[in-house]
C-alpha positions in Angstrom: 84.8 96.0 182.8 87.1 99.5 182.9 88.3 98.5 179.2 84.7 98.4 178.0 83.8 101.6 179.7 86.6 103.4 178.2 86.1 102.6 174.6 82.4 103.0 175.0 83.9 107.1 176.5 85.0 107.3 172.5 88.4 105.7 173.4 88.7 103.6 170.4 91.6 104.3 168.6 95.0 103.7 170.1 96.5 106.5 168.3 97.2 110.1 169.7 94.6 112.7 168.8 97.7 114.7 167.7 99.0 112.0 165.3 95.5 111.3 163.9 95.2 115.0 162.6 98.7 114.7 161.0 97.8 111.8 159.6 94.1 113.3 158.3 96.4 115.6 156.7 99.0 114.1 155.1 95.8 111.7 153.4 94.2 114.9 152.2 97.8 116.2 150.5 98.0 112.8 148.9 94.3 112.9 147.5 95.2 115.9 146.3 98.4 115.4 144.5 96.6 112.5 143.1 93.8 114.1 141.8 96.1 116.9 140.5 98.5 114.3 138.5 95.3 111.9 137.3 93.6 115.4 135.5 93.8 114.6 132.0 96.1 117.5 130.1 94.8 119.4 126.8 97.6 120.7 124.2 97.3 124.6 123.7 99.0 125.3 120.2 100.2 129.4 120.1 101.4 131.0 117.4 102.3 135.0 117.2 102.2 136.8 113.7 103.2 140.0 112.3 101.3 141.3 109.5 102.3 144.1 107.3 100.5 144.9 104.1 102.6 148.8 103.7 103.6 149.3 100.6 101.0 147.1 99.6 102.5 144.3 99.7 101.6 141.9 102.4 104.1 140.1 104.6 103.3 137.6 107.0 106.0 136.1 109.5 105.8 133.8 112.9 107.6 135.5 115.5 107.3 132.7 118.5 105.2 129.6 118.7 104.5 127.5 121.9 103.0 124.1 123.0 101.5 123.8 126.5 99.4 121.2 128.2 97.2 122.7 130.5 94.6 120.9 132.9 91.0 119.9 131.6 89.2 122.0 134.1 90.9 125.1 133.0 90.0 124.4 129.0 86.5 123.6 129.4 85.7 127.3 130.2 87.9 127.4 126.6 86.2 127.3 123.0 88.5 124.0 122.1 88.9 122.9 118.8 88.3 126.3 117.4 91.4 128.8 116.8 90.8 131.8 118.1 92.5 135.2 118.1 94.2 136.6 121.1 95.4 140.8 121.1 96.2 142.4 117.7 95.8 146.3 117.2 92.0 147.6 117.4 92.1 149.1 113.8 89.3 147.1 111.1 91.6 146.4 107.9 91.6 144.5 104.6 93.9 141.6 105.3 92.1 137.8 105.7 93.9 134.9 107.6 93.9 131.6 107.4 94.2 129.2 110.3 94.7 125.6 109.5 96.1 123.1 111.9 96.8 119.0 111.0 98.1 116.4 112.7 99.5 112.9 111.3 98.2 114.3 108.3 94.4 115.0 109.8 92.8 118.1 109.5 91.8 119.4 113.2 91.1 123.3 112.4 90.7 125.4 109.9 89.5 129.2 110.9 89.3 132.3 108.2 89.8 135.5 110.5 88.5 138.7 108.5 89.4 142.2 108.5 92.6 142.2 110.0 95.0 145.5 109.8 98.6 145.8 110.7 100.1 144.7 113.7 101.1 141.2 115.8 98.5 138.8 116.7 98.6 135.3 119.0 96.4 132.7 117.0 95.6 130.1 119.9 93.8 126.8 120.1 92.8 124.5 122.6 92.2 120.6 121.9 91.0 117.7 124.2 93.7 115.4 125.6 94.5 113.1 122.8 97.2 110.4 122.4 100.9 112.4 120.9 103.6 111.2 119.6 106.9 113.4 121.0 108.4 112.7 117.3 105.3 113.7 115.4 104.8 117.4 115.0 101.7 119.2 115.0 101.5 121.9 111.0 100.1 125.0 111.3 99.9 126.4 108.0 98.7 130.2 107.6 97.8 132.3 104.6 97.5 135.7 104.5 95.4 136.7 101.6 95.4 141.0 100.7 94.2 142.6 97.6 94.6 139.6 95.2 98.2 138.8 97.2 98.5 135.3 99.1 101.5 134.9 101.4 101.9 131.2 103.1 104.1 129.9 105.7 103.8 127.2 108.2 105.7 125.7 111.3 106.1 122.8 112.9 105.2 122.9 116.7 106.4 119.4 118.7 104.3 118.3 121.5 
């Protein structure tokens, strides 16, 4: 009859109160970690540019390019899909730029920015997660188009 009053008193479990918070915790850590590692990633193409149009004639050259994965959450507060310009001197110019980026030989964006001057920009975009292959690179190709003048260069940015 004393072994039913005691576990009636809340007795139940046979381990510690100590150990039961240790293991609370170690449960939560693991939830998290799981949680953290089960978040789907989105590639994050970056590419900085220098454009120079003086003497009037326009040069357009990739100075670092990146590839990133960065958590879901984090990108849906992101325009994704859409390239989009990141810094570049506060001066309205002449200068357009194209923005094209394909993978396996699919178009995924294609942006015209307008009225660009001289100076270094970071063209960046965000996709949802999608099935890469390491091998199989993703193009950017640019134009920079200035008074009748077209310059093109691309790179190829590995995931």
């Amino acid at each position: 009859m004393h072994e039913a009053e005691r576990f009636s008193e809340g007795e139940q479990s046979m381990i510690p109160r100590g150990q039961q918070g240790a293991a609370l915790t170690i449960v939560i850590i693991m939830l998290g970690m799981f949680i953290v590692m089960s978040t789907p990633l989105c590639p994050t193409l970056s590419v900085t540019l220098a454009i120079d149009t003086k003497p009037w004639t326009p040069t357009l050259s990739v100075t670092s390019f990146s590839f990133e994965r960065i958590p879901l959450p984090a990108a849906l507060v992101i325009t994704r899909d859409v390239p989009y310009l990141v810094g570049g001197p506060p001066t309205v110019g002449e200068a357009k730029l194209s923005f094209t980026v394909s993978y396996k030989n699919v178009l995924l964006s294609d942006k015209v920015f307008a009225s660009l001057s001289d100076g270094t920009y970071q063209a960046r975009v965000v996709y949802f997660p999608r099935s890469e292959e390491r091998e199989t690179p993703y193009v950017v190709s640019l134009t920079l188009v200035f008074k009748g003048q077209t310059v093109r260069t691309s790179v190829n940015i590995f995931p």
